[in-house]
N, C-alpha and C positions, 0 to 999 in steps of 0.2 A: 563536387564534394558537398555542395549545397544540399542536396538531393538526398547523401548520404545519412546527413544532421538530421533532417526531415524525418526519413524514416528511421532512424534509430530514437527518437522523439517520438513518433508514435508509439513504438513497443512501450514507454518508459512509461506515453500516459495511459494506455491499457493495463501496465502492470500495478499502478497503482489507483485508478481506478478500480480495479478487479479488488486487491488485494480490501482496501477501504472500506468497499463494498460489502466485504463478510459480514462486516456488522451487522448488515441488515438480516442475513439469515441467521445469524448469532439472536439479535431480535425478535423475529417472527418464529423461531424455534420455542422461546421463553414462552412467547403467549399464547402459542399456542401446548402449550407441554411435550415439545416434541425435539427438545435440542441435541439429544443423538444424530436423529438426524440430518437436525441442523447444522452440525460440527462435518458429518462426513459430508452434506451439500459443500459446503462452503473448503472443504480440504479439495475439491475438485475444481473449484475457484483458484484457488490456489495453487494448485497443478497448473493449470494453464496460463497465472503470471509467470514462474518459475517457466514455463517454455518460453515463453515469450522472450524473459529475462537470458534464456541461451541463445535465441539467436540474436539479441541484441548484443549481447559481449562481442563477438567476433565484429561485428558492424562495427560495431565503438573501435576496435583495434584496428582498423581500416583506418577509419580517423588519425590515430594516432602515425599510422606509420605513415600518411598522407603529410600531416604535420611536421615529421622528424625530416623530411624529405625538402621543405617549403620554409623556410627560417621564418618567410614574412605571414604564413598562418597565422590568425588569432587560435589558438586552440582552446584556450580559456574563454573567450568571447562564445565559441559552438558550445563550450560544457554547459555552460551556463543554461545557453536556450536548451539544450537536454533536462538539465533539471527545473525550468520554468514548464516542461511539458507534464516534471512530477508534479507541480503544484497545480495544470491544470486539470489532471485527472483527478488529485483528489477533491479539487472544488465540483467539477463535474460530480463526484461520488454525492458530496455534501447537499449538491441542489435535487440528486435525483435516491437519496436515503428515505424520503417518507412513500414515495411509488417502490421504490425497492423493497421497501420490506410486505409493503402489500402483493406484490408480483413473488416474491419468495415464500408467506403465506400458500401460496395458489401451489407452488412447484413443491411445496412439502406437502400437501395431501393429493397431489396427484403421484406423489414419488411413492406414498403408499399407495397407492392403489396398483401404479405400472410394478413394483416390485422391484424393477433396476433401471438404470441408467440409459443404456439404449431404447426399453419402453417405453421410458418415459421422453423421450425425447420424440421415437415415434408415434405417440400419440398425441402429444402436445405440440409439433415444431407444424404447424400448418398454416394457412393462409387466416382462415378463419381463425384460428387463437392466435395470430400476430397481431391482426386487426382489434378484437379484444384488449388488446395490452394498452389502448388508447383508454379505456374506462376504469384505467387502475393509475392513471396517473396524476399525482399529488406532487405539489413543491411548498418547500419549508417557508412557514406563517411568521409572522411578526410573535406569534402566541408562543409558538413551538422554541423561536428565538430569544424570548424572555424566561421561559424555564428555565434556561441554561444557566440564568444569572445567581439562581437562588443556592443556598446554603448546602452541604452533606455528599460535595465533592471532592475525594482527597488530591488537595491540589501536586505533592509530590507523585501521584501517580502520571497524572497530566503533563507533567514538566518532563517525567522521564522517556513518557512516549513520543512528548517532542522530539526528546537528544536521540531517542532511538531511531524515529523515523528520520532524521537527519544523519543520523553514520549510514543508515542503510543506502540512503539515496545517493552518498557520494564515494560508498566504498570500494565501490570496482571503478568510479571516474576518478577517485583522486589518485586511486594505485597507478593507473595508465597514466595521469599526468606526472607523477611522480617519474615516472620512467622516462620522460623527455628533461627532466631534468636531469639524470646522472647520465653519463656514457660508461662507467664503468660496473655499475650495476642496475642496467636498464630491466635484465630480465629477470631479476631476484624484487624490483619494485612492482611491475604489472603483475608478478603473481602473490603478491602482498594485501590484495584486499583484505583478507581473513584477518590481517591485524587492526583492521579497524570496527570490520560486520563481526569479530568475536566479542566485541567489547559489546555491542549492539544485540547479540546472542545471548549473551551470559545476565544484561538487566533484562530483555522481554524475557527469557526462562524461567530465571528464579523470584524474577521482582512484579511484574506487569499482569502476566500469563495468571499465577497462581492467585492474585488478587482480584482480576475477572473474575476469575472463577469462586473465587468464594463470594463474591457479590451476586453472580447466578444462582448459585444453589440457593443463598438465603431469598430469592427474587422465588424460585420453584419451592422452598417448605413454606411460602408466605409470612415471612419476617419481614419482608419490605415491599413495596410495592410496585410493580414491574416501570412505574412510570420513574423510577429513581434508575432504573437500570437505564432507562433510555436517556436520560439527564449524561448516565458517564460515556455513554455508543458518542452520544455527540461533541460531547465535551474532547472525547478520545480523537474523534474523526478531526474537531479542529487544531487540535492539538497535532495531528499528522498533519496538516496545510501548515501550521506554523513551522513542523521542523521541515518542511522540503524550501521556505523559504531563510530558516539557517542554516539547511544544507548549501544556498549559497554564499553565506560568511565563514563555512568550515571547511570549504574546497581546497583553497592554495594552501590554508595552516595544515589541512591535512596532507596533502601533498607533499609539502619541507619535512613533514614529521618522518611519512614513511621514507626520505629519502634521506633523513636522518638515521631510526634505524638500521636503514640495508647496509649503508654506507663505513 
Protein backbone atom coordinates (compact mmCIF):
# COMPACT_ATOMS: atom_id res chain seq x y z
CA UNK A 1 0.00 0.00 0.00
CA UNK A 2 3.06 1.92 0.39
CA UNK A 3 3.45 1.97 -3.33
CA UNK A 4 -0.07 2.99 -3.62
CA UNK A 5 0.64 6.49 -1.48
CA UNK A 6 3.61 6.97 -3.74
CA UNK A 7 1.87 7.08 -6.58
CA UNK A 8 -1.21 8.79 -5.80
CA UNK A 9 1.39 11.56 -4.32
CA UNK A 10 2.83 11.97 -7.62
CA UNK A 11 -0.53 12.70 -9.57
CA UNK A 12 -1.14 15.29 -6.62
CA UNK A 13 2.34 16.93 -7.07
CA UNK A 14 1.88 17.03 -10.93
CA UNK A 15 -1.40 18.54 -10.44
CA UNK A 16 -0.56 21.24 -8.63
CA UNK A 17 2.56 21.93 -10.07
CA UNK A 18 0.67 22.01 -13.48
CA UNK A 19 -2.05 24.00 -12.06
CA UNK A 20 0.61 26.78 -10.23
CA UNK A 21 2.31 26.82 -13.17
CA UNK A 22 -0.37 28.78 -15.26
CA UNK A 23 0.84 31.73 -13.84
CA UNK A 24 3.54 31.69 -15.71
CA UNK A 25 1.74 31.74 -19.04
CA UNK A 26 -0.92 33.97 -17.53
CA UNK A 27 2.59 36.07 -17.36
CA UNK A 28 4.25 35.75 -20.50
CA UNK A 29 0.81 36.31 -22.26
CA UNK A 30 0.77 40.13 -20.51
CA UNK A 31 4.21 41.05 -21.84
CA UNK A 32 4.04 39.86 -24.47
CA UNK A 33 0.27 41.23 -25.47
CA UNK A 34 -0.88 38.07 -26.24
CA UNK A 35 -3.15 36.65 -23.21
CA UNK A 36 -5.77 34.95 -25.40
CA UNK A 37 -3.63 32.88 -25.98
CA UNK A 38 -2.24 32.79 -23.02
CA UNK A 39 -5.51 31.73 -21.18
CA UNK A 40 -6.27 28.90 -23.90
CA UNK A 41 -2.29 27.55 -23.43
CA UNK A 42 -2.60 27.36 -19.91
CA UNK A 43 -6.67 25.83 -19.97
CA UNK A 44 -4.70 22.83 -21.68
CA UNK A 45 -2.57 23.01 -18.56
CA UNK A 46 -5.28 22.57 -16.90
CA UNK A 47 -6.92 19.79 -18.64
CA UNK A 48 -4.14 17.68 -17.97
CA UNK A 49 -4.16 18.23 -13.93
CA UNK A 50 -7.93 17.55 -14.05
CA UNK A 51 -6.88 14.06 -15.80
CA UNK A 52 -4.55 13.52 -13.72
CA UNK A 53 -6.79 14.52 -10.65
CA UNK A 54 -9.23 11.44 -12.23
CA UNK A 55 -7.10 8.93 -12.10
CA UNK A 56 -5.94 9.79 -8.81
CA UNK A 57 -9.47 9.61 -7.21
CA UNK A 58 -9.90 6.08 -7.68
CA UNK A 59 -6.08 5.35 -6.44
CA UNK A 60 -7.07 7.43 -3.25
CA UNK A 61 -10.23 5.16 -2.82
CA UNK A 62 -7.97 2.07 -2.89
CA UNK A 63 -6.52 3.69 0.02
CA UNK A 64 -9.41 4.00 1.79
CA UNK A 65 -10.97 0.73 1.22
CA UNK A 66 -7.45 -0.74 2.23
CA UNK A 67 -7.86 1.22 5.40
CA UNK A 68 -11.53 0.18 6.31
CA UNK A 69 -10.23 -3.34 6.03
CA UNK A 70 -6.81 -2.78 8.40
CA UNK A 71 -8.06 -1.05 11.83
CA UNK A 72 -4.15 -0.64 12.61
CA UNK A 73 -3.74 1.70 9.08
CA UNK A 74 -2.59 5.00 9.81
CA UNK A 75 -4.85 6.59 7.20
CA UNK A 76 -4.32 9.98 8.27
CA UNK A 77 -0.57 9.59 8.69
CA UNK A 78 -0.68 8.41 4.23
CA UNK A 79 -3.18 11.65 3.69
CA UNK A 80 -0.95 13.84 5.03
CA UNK A 81 2.35 12.64 2.92
CA UNK A 82 -0.50 13.00 -0.08
CA UNK A 83 -0.88 16.57 0.66
CA UNK A 84 2.98 17.25 1.62
CA UNK A 85 3.28 16.07 -2.26
CA UNK A 86 0.72 19.33 -2.78
CA UNK A 87 3.07 21.55 -1.10
CA UNK A 88 6.04 19.98 -3.03
CA UNK A 89 4.74 20.70 -6.44
CA UNK A 90 3.86 23.94 -5.65
CA UNK A 91 7.31 24.90 -4.35
CA UNK A 92 8.82 23.00 -7.31
CA UNK A 93 6.36 25.55 -9.43
CA UNK A 94 7.71 28.65 -7.30
CA UNK A 95 11.65 27.66 -8.00
CA UNK A 96 11.10 26.90 -11.65
CA UNK A 97 8.16 30.36 -12.27
CA UNK A 98 11.02 32.73 -13.71
CA UNK A 99 12.45 29.66 -16.47
CA UNK A 100 8.61 29.16 -16.94
CA UNK A 101 7.56 32.04 -17.97
CA UNK A 102 10.55 32.50 -20.32
CA UNK A 103 9.86 28.83 -21.86
CA UNK A 104 6.02 29.80 -22.18
CA UNK A 105 7.16 33.10 -23.92
CA UNK A 106 8.83 30.74 -26.61
CA UNK A 107 5.52 28.25 -26.76
CA UNK A 108 3.22 31.33 -27.48
CA UNK A 109 5.08 32.57 -30.59
CA UNK A 110 5.62 29.23 -31.81
CA UNK A 111 1.87 28.43 -31.20
CA UNK A 112 1.37 31.26 -33.55
CA UNK A 113 3.07 30.35 -35.97
CA UNK A 114 2.21 26.15 -35.75
CA UNK A 115 -1.47 27.27 -35.73
CA UNK A 116 -2.60 24.40 -33.34
CA UNK A 117 -1.71 22.13 -30.79
CA UNK A 118 -0.53 19.05 -32.43
CA UNK A 119 1.87 21.43 -34.82
CA UNK A 120 3.04 22.89 -32.38
CA UNK A 121 4.03 20.12 -30.46
CA UNK A 122 5.43 18.51 -33.76
CA UNK A 123 7.67 21.07 -34.40
CA UNK A 124 8.79 21.79 -31.20
CA UNK A 125 8.95 18.33 -29.09
CA UNK A 126 12.51 17.39 -30.58
CA UNK A 127 15.86 16.39 -29.23
CA UNK A 128 17.33 19.48 -30.37
CA UNK A 129 14.65 21.97 -28.64
CA UNK A 130 14.66 19.88 -25.42
CA UNK A 131 18.31 20.46 -25.30
CA UNK A 132 17.66 24.28 -25.67
CA UNK A 133 15.43 24.49 -22.72
CA UNK A 134 18.80 24.33 -20.85
CA UNK A 135 19.49 28.22 -22.00
CA UNK A 136 16.13 29.27 -20.62
CA UNK A 137 16.63 28.37 -17.38
CA UNK A 138 16.29 30.87 -14.52
CA UNK A 139 15.64 30.47 -10.50
CA UNK A 140 14.22 33.12 -8.21
CA UNK A 141 16.93 35.96 -7.07
CA UNK A 142 17.12 37.43 -3.66
CA UNK A 143 15.99 40.58 -5.90
CA UNK A 144 13.01 39.10 -7.34
CA UNK A 145 12.39 37.88 -3.55
CA UNK A 146 12.46 41.48 -2.04
CA UNK A 147 9.80 42.83 -4.65
CA UNK A 148 7.40 40.87 -3.03
CA UNK A 149 7.71 42.81 0.15
CA UNK A 150 6.87 46.12 -0.99
CA UNK A 151 3.39 48.02 -0.86
CA UNK A 152 -0.07 47.67 -3.57
CA UNK A 153 -0.98 44.09 -2.72
CA UNK A 154 -4.48 43.41 -1.79
CA UNK A 155 -3.60 41.48 1.02
CA UNK A 156 -7.58 39.91 1.37
CA UNK A 157 -7.00 38.55 -1.96
CA UNK A 158 -3.92 36.62 -0.99
CA UNK A 159 -5.63 35.32 2.22
CA UNK A 160 -8.35 34.06 0.14
CA UNK A 161 -6.33 32.22 -2.34
CA UNK A 162 -4.78 30.56 0.56
CA UNK A 163 -8.34 29.24 2.17
CA UNK A 164 -8.93 28.47 -1.43
CA UNK A 165 -6.05 26.52 -2.40
CA UNK A 166 -6.52 24.75 1.07
CA UNK A 167 -10.32 23.33 0.56
CA UNK A 168 -9.23 22.26 -2.84
CA UNK A 169 -6.27 20.33 -1.70
CA UNK A 170 -8.19 18.46 0.94
CA UNK A 171 -11.74 18.24 -0.61
CA UNK A 172 -11.85 14.83 -2.09
CA UNK A 173 -9.22 13.51 0.90
CA UNK A 174 -11.30 14.72 3.76
CA UNK A 175 -14.57 13.39 1.96
CA UNK A 176 -13.05 9.71 1.82
CA UNK A 177 -11.79 10.17 5.22
CA UNK A 178 -14.77 11.24 6.38
CA UNK A 179 -16.30 8.01 5.16
CA UNK A 180 -14.08 5.70 7.53
CA UNK A 181 -15.46 7.47 10.05
CA UNK A 182 -19.36 6.76 9.76
CA UNK A 183 -20.73 3.19 8.97
CA UNK A 184 -24.02 4.35 8.34
CA UNK A 185 -23.46 6.89 5.90
CA UNK A 186 -20.03 5.89 4.32
CA UNK A 187 -21.24 6.34 0.85
CA UNK A 188 -23.25 9.66 1.01
CA UNK A 189 -19.61 11.19 2.71
CA UNK A 190 -16.96 10.04 -0.03
CA UNK A 191 -19.42 11.60 -2.51
CA UNK A 192 -19.43 14.74 -0.49
CA UNK A 193 -16.41 16.58 -1.55
CA UNK A 194 -18.53 19.25 -3.47
CA UNK A 195 -19.52 20.46 0.03
CA UNK A 196 -16.28 21.60 0.62
CA UNK A 197 -14.56 22.35 -3.34
CA UNK A 198 -18.23 24.51 -3.58
CA UNK A 199 -17.24 26.74 -1.07
CA UNK A 200 -13.74 26.79 -2.69
CA UNK A 201 -15.72 27.43 -6.21
CA UNK A 202 -18.06 29.97 -5.36
CA UNK A 203 -14.78 32.52 -3.68
CA UNK A 204 -12.11 31.78 -6.88
CA UNK A 205 -15.49 32.57 -9.23
CA UNK A 206 -16.82 35.46 -7.90
CA UNK A 207 -14.06 36.98 -5.70
CA UNK A 208 -10.23 35.88 -7.06
CA UNK A 209 -10.91 35.17 -10.79
CA UNK A 210 -12.64 38.64 -11.45
CA UNK A 211 -10.08 40.67 -9.54
CA UNK A 212 -7.04 38.96 -11.65
CA UNK A 213 -8.66 39.93 -14.20
CA UNK A 214 -9.19 43.35 -13.72
CA UNK A 215 -5.64 43.91 -12.61
CA UNK A 216 -4.67 42.42 -16.22
CA UNK A 217 -6.61 44.42 -18.28
CA UNK A 218 -5.37 47.71 -16.26
CA UNK A 219 -1.53 45.78 -16.77
CA UNK A 220 -2.72 45.66 -21.02
CA UNK A 221 -4.42 49.58 -21.28
CA UNK A 222 -1.00 50.68 -19.32
CA UNK A 223 -2.41 51.88 -16.10
CA UNK A 224 0.02 49.90 -14.22
CA UNK A 225 3.00 48.39 -14.85
CA UNK A 226 3.35 44.72 -15.68
CA UNK A 227 5.97 44.44 -12.91
CA UNK A 228 3.04 44.95 -10.38
CA UNK A 229 1.16 42.23 -11.96
CA UNK A 230 4.13 39.89 -11.47
CA UNK A 231 4.48 41.18 -7.70
CA UNK A 232 0.60 39.50 -7.25
CA UNK A 233 1.64 35.97 -9.85
CA UNK A 234 4.03 35.58 -6.84
CA UNK A 235 2.43 36.67 -4.01
CA UNK A 236 -0.63 34.33 -5.40
CA UNK A 237 1.76 31.29 -6.16
CA UNK A 238 3.04 31.68 -2.22
CA UNK A 239 0.04 32.06 -1.01
CA UNK A 240 -1.06 28.56 -2.63
CA UNK A 241 2.23 26.87 -0.80
CA UNK A 242 0.75 28.44 2.40
CA UNK A 243 -2.69 27.03 1.94
CA UNK A 244 -1.56 23.31 0.87
CA UNK A 245 0.27 23.56 4.17
CA UNK A 246 -3.21 24.51 6.13
CA UNK A 247 -4.74 22.13 4.08
CA UNK A 248 -2.99 20.11 6.72
CA UNK A 249 -4.63 21.73 9.80
CA UNK A 250 -8.11 21.58 7.96
CA UNK A 251 -8.02 17.73 7.19
CA UNK A 252 -9.80 15.95 10.28
CA UNK A 253 -11.97 19.46 11.11
CA UNK A 254 -12.98 19.01 7.62
CA UNK A 255 -13.61 15.42 7.79
CA UNK A 256 -15.98 15.67 11.34
CA UNK A 257 -17.66 18.42 9.37
CA UNK A 258 -18.69 16.50 6.46
CA UNK A 259 -19.64 13.60 8.60
CA UNK A 260 -21.46 15.99 10.61
CA UNK A 261 -23.52 17.05 7.74
CA UNK A 262 -24.43 13.56 6.10
CA UNK A 263 -25.11 12.29 9.35
Amino acid sequence: MIEQVMLVSLFTFVIHLAETLTYSLRSAGVRLGKLAVALSLSGIILLISRTANMVQAPLTGKIIDFAKHHADYNLIDQLRVIIGAATMGTCAALLLFPSAVLLSSRVISHFEVAGSIPQLVRSSVSTQQLQNVRYHLRFPTFTMLSRLRTGGIPTKLVVLNCLVTAIYTIGVLAALLASTLTMDHSIAASQSSGLINGIATILLTIIIDPRIGLMTDKVLRGEQEIAVLHKIFGMLMISRLLGTVLAQVLLVPAAYWIKWVVG
